[in-house]
C-alpha positions as CSV (number, residue, x, y, z in Angstrom):
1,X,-15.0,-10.5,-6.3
2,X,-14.7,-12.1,-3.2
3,X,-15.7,-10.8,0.4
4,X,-12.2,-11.2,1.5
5,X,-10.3,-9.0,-1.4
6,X,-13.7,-6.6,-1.0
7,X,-12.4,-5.9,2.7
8,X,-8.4,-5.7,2.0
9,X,-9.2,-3.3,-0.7
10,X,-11.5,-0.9,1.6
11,X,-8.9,-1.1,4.3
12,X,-6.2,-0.2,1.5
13,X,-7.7,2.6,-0.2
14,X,-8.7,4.1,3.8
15,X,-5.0,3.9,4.2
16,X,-4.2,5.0,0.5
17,X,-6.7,8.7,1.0
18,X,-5.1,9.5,4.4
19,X,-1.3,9.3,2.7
20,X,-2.1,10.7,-0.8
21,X,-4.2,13.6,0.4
22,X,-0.9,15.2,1.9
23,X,0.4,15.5,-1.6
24,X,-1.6,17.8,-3.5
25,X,0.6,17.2,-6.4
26,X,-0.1,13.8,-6.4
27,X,-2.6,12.6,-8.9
28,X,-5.6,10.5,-7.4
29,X,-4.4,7.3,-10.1
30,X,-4.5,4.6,-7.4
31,X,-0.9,4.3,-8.0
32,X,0.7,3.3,-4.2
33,X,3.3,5.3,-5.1
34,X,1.0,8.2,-4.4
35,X,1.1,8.2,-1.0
36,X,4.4,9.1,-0.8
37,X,5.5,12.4,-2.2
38,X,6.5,11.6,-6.0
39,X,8.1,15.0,-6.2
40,X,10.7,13.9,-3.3
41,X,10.1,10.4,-2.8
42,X,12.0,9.2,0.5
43,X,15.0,7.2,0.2
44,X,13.7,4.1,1.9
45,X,9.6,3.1,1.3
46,X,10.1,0.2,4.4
47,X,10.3,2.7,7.5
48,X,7.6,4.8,6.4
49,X,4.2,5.4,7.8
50,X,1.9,4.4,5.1
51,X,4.1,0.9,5.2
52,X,3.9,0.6,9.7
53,X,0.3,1.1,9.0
54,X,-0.5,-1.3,6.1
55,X,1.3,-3.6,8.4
56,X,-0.6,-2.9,11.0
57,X,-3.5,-3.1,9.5
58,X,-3.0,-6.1,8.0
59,X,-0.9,-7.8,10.4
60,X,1.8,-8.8,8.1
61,X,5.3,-8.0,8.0
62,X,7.1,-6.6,4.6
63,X,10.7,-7.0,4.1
64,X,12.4,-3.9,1.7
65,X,11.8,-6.3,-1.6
66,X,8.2,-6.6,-0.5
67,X,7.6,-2.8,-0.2
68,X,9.3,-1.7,-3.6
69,X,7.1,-4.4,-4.8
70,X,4.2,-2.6,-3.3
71,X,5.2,0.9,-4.1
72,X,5.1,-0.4,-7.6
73,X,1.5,-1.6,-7.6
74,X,-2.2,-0.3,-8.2
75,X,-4.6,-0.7,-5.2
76,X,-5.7,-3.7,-6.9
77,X,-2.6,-5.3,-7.5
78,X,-2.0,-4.3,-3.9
79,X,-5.0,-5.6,-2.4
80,X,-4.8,-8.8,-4.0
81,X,-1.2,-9.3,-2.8
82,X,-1.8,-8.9,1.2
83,X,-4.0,-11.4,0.5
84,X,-1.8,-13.6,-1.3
85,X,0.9,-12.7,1.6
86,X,-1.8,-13.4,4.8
87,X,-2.5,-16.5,3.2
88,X,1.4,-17.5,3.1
89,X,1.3,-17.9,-0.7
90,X,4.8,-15.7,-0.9
């Protein structure tokens, strides 16, 4: 592994424990989805705060296909796509 997907990863899972923690129902499966609640799962993932910060964090922008993607994901699928996305390989 890389130093660069070593970093994005730390940064993700910070983000990941400070959003899945809330729900104690939540398994702790490194699924994204888990930082939203999975009993009542919003109605939109783009205007969320896990997503302001990952963008934040990041600096990248996600548009609403880009979050479902996300949402979708693992931590290392996750991680491996800001990259992709910082590096403009979209």
């Amino acid at each position: 592994m890389d130093n660069e997907y070593k970093e994005t990863y730390a940064k993700l899972y910070k983000i990941y424990k400070k959003y899945q923690k809330k729900y104690k129902n939540n398994p702790n499966s490194h699924q994204m989805c888990c930082m939203w609640s999975t009993i009542n799962p919003p109605d939109t993932i783009e205007d969320t705060k896990p997503i302001y910060e990952i963008e934040k964090t990041f600096e990248i922008n996600l548009d609403e296909d880009e979050t479902l993607a996300l949402y979708d994901m693992d931590l290392d699928e996750a991680a491996q796509r800001i990259i992709e996305i910082k590096r403009g390989k979209c």
